[in-house]
C-alpha positions in Angstrom: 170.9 214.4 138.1 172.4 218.0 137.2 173.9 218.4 134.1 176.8 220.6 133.3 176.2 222.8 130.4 179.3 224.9 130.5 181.3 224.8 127.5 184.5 226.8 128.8 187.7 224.6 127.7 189.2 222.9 130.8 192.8 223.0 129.6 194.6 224.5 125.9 193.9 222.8 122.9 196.5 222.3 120.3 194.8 225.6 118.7 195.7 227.4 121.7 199.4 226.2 121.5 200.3 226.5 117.9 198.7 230.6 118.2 200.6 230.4 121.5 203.9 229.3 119.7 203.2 231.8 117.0 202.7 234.8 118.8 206.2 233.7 121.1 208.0 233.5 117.4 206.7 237.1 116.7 207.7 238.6 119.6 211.3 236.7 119.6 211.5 237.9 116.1 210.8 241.4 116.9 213.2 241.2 120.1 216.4 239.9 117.4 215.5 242.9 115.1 215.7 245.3 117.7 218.8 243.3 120.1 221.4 243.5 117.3 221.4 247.4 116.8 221.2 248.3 120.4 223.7 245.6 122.0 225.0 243.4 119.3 227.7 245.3 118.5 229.6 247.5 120.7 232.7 249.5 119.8 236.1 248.5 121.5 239.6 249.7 121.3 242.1 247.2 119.3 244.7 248.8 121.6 247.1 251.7 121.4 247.5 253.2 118.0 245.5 250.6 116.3 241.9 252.1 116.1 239.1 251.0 117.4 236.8 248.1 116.2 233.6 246.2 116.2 233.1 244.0 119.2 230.3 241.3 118.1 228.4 240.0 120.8 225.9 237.4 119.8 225.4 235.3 123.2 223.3 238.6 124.5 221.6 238.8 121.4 220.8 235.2 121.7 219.8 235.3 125.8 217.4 238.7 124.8 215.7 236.4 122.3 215.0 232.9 124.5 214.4 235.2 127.0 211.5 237.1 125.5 210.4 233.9 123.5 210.2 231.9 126.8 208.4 235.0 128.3 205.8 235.7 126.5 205.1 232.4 126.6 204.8 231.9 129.8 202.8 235.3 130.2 200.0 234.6 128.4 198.5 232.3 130.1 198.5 233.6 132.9 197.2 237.2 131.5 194.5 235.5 130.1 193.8 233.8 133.6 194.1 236.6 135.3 191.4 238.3 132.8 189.3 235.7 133.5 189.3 235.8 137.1 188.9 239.5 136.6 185.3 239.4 134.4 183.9 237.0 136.6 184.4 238.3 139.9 182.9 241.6 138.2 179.6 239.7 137.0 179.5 238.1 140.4 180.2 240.7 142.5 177.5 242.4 144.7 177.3 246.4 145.6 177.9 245.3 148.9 181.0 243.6 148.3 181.9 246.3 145.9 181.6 249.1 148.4 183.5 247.0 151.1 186.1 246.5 148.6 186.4 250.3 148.3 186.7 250.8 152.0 189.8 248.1 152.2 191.3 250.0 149.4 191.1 253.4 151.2 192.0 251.9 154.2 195.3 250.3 152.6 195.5 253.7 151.1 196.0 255.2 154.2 198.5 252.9 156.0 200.6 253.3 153.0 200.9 256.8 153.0 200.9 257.0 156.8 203.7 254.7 156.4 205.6 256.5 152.9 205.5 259.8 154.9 207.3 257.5 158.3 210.0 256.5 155.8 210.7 259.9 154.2 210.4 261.6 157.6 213.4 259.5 159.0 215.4 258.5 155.8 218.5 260.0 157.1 218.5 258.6 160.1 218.1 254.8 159.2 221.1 252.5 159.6 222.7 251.9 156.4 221.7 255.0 154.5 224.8 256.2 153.2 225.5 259.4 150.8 224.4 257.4 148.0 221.4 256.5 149.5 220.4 260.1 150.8 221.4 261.6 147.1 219.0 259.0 145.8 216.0 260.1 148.1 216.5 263.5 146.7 216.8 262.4 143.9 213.2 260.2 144.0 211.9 263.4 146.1 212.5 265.9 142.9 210.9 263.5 140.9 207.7 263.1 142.9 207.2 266.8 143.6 207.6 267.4 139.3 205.0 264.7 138.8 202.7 266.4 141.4 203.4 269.9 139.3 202.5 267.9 135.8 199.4 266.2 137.6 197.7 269.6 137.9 198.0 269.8 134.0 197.9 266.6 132.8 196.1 264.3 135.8 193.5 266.7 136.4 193.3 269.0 133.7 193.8 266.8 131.3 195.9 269.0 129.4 198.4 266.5 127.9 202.1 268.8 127.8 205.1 267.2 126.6 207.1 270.1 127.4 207.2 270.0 131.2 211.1 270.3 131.8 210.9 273.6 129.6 209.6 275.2 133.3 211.6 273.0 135.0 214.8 274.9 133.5 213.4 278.2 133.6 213.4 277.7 137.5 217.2 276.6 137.7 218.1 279.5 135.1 216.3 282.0 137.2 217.5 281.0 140.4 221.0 280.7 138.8 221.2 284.4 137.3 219.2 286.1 140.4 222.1 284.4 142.7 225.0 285.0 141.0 224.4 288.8 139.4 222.3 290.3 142.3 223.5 288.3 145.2 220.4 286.2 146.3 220.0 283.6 148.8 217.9 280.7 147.8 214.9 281.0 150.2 214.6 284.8 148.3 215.2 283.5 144.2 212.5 280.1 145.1 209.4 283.0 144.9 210.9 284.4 142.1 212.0 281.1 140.2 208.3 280.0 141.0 206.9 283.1 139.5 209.1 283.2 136.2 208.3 279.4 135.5 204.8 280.3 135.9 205.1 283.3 133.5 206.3 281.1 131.1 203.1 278.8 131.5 200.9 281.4 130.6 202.8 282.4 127.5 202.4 278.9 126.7 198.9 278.7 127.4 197.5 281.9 125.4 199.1 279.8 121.9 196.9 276.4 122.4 193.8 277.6 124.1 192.1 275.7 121.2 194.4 272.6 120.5 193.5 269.0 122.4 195.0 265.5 122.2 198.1 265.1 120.2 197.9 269.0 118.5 198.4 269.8 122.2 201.5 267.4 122.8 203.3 268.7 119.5 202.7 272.6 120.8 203.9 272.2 124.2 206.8 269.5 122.8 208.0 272.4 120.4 207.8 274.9 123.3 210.4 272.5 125.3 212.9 272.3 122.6 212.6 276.1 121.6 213.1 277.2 125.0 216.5 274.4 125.1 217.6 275.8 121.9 217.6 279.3 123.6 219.3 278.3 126.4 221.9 276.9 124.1 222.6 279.8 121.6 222.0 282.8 123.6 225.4 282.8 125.4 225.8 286.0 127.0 223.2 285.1 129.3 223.2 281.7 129.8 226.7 280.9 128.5 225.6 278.5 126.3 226.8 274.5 126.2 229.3 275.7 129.2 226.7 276.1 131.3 226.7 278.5 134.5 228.9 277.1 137.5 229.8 278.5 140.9 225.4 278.4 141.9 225.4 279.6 145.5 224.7 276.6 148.0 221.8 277.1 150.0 222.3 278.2 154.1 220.8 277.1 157.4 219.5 280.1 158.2 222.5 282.2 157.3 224.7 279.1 158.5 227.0 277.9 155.9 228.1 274.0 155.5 231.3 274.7 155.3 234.7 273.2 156.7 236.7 276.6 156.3 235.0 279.5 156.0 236.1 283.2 155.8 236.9 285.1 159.0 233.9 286.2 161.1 231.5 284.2 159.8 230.3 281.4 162.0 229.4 277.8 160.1 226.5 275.1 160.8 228.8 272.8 162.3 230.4 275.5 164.9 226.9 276.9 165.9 225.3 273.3 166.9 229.0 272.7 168.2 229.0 269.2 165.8 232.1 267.5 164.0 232.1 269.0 160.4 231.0 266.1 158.0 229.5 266.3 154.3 226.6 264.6 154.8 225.0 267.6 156.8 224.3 269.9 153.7 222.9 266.2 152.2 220.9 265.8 154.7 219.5 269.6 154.8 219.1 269.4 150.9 217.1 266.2 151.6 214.5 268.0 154.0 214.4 271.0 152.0 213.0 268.8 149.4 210.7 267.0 151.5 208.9 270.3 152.8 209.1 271.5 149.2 207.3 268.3 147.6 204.5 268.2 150.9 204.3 272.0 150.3 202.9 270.8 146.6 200.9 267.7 147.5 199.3 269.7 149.9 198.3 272.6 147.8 197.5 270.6 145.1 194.9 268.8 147.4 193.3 272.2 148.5 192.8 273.2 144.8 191.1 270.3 144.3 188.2 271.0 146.7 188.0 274.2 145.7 185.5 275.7 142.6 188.8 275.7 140.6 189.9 272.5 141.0 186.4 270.7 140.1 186.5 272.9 136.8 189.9 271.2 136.1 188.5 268.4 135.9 185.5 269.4 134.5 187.6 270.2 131.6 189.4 267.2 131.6 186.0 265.3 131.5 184.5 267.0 128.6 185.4 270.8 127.5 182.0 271.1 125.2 180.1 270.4 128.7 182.3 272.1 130.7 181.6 275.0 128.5 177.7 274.5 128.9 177.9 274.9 132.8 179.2 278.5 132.6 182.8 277.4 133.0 185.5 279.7 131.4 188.0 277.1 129.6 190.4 279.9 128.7 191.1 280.6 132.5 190.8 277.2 133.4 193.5 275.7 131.3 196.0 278.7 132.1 195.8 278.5 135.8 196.4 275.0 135.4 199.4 276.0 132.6 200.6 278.5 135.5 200.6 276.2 139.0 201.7 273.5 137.1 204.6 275.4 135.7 205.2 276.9 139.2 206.0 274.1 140.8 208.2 273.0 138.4 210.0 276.6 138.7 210.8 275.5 142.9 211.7 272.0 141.3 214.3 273.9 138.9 215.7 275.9 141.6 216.4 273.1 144.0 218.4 271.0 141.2 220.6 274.2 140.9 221.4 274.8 144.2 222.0 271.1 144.8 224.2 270.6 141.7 225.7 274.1 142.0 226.4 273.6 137.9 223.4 273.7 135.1 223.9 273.5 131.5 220.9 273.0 128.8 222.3 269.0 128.4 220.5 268.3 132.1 216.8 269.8 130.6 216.5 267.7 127.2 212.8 266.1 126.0 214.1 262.7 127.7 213.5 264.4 131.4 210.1 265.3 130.6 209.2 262.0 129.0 210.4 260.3 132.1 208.1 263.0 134.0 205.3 262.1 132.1 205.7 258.8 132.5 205.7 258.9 136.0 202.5 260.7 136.1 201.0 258.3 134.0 202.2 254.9 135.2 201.1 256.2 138.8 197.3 256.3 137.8 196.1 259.7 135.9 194.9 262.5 138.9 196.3 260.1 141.6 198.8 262.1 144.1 199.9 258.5 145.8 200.1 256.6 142.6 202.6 259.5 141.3 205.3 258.3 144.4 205.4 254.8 144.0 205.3 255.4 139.8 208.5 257.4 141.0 210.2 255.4 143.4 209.9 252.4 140.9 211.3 254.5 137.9 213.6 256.2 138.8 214.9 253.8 142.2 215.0 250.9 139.8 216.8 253.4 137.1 219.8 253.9 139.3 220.0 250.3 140.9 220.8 249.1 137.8 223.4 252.0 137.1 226.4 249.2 137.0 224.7 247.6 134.1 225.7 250.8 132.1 224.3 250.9 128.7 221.6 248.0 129.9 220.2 250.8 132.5 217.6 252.0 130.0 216.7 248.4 128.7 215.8 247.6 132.5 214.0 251.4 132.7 211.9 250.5 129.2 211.0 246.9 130.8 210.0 248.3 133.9 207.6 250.9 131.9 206.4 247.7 129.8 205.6 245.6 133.1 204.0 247.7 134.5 201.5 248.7 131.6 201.3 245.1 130.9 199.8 244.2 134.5 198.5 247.9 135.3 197.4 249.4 132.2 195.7 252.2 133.8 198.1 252.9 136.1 199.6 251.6 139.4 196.7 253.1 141.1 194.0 253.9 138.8 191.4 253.4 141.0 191.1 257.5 142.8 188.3 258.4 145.4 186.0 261.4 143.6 187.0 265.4 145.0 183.5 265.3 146.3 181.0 262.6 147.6 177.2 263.6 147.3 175.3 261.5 150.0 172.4 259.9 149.2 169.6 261.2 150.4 167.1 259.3 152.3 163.6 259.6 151.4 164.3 260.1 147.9 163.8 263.9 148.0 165.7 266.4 147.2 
């Protein structure tokens, strides 16, 4: 007659609820603290000549509450399930079933970047895809190729930089002044853009050659607002808060978008013989993006086979080995200061040319935050996890743009779910650079 000895609990014990209860009150009492400042009052006009006053709106204060109360209680159990599961399948689970379980995940891998790439490819062309939609896929597609430029530092260097969009704007300022004052086309100011951004990385690099962890994010978060700060004061080059309007749009080959343009010079739509519509310069920005974010995945894949690439992460592993194995950390870190900030120099001069308007307001610490988080919510070093961390964010971000000042409540819960049920990342599981066969025989 077998016996069972296990002694897990079956169901929750009045223990389980009361701590269940308790922690709900906690976080509902967290959630009131932090609902009445941000929407429990709202300003409102009283009407004309009469001032404005306070508009007190407890009913969303009290839906924020029962909602997180209800919530969390309902997502604890099944967190803790879900653990469960999760410990026992890894104590049960044989290297055989472990490596077939890598080989489904590459293979989803696969078809879901074979299908990603389907969808980018023919965006435009879907029914339904209006300008909204195509200025969202750029949009998404700026995003993406920043969080591949801040991978190289931060995914696979491990060089954690809080100052990202400080590159970001030397780009659009470069491109800006090179167009306007010496009369360059876009394809001509993206080298140049690229190789002032990168510039800037290696004066940022020389300064924390010896700072790591947080020492590192303060440096490289003071580099961002000093380089804001200049943009803002120093108004005979950059004019200042006004910004620099009038950016030169970007050509078809030479082939304006244009409905009227001056005499002799032919436009897009008279060349291919189409009916002039606005969406055709949308739809060229859109590709240009495209090739520009695939130019980066693809070159960011390269260095990763290569001798450099395994000494980023190398250095992202541990620096005191990395120096051990002959591996020159000073070089290391500053290429990885320089590509990354390269890319986010062609990133910068595509947001100019598309707005056609830059001012230091669009290239504040809240841009690189949001880049940062999109590298880390896709799964540090992991090129897919980066585009679907930023079709999430920032998608979700501007689906919810009629909910107005509720748009970042929905962004910050979007960031908490997915920590909560991904903590290392949407895809933190990333296949090595390099695989060393076994050999058989056991020799060498």
């Amino acid at each position: 007659m077998a016996v069972d000895t296990s002694d897990k609990p079956t169901g929750l014990t009045t223990a389980d609820i009361l701590a269940m209860l308790k922690d709900a009150g906690i976080s509902a009492l967290l959630a009131l603290a932090l609902a009445i400042p941000l929407f429990g009052f709202k300003m409102s006009s009283l009407g004309t000549g009469q001032g404005f006053g306070l508009e007190q709106r407890w009913d969303l204060v009290a839906i924020a509450v029962a909602a997180v109360f209800v919530g969390r209680l309902i997502l604890m159990p099944t967190l803790r399930t879900f653990t469960d599961r999760m410990r026992e399948r890894r104590g049960t689970q044989s290297p055989e079933s472990a490596e077939t379980l890598q080989k489904v995940i590459r293979i989803a891998k696969t078809v879901l970047l074979v299908v990603l790439l389907a969808v980018a490819a023919f965006w435009p062309t879907f029914p339904g895809v209006d300008r909204w939609l195509l200025d969202l896929g750029i949009l998404v597609l700026t995003y993406v190729m920043l969080g591949w430029g801040l991978n190289i530092v931060v995914g696979l260097a491990g060089l954690l930089d809080l100052g990202y969009v400080a590159f970001y704007a030397v780009g659009a300022y470069s491109y800006a002044l090179l167009a306007i004052h010496f009369d360059l086309g876009f394809w001509q100011c993206l080298p140049l853009a690229g190789a002032f951004a990168a510039f800037f990385g290696i004066i940022l690099g020389f300064p924390v050659l010896r700072l790591r962890g947080d020492y590192l994010a303060i440096v490289t978060l003071g580099f961002g607002e000093i380089v804001r700060v200049i943009l803002l004061n120093w108004y005979e080059v950059t004019k200042g808060p006004d910004g620099i309007s009038g950016i030169p749009r970007p050509t078809f080959f030479g082939l304006p978008f244009k409905r009227n343009p001056q005499e002799g010079v032919t436009t897009f739509h008279e060349y291919f013989d189409l009916e002039f519509a606005s969406t055709h310069r949308i739809i060229f920005l859109y590709y240009v993006i495209l090739i520009l974010a695939l130019i980066t995945n693809f070159f960011t894949l390269r260095m990763r086979k290569l001798p450099l690439g395994r000494a980023w992460e190398a250095l992202r592993e541990d620096e005191i080995a990395c120096r051990a194995l002959g591996i020159n950390p000073r070089n290391t870190k500053l290429t990885a200061f320089a590509i990354g900030a390269m890319f986010a120099g062609f990133g910068g001069s595509f947001f100019a040319t598309r707005q056609g308007f830059i001012s230091p307001e669009s290239f504040t610490f809240i841009e690189s935050a949001i880049i940062l988080a999109i590298v880390v919510l896709g799964g540090m070093g992991s090129q897919l996890g980066v585009v679907l961390a930023a079709i999430f964010l920032i998608g979700m971000t501007e689906f919810f743009r009629d909910l107005e000042q509720f748009r970042m409540l929905a962004f910050g819960a979007g960031m908490v779910a997915i920590m909560v049920w991904r903590p290392r990342g949407l895809l933190a599981h990333r296949d090595p650079t390099i695989r060393l066969n076994d050999v058989k025989g056991g020799g060498p």
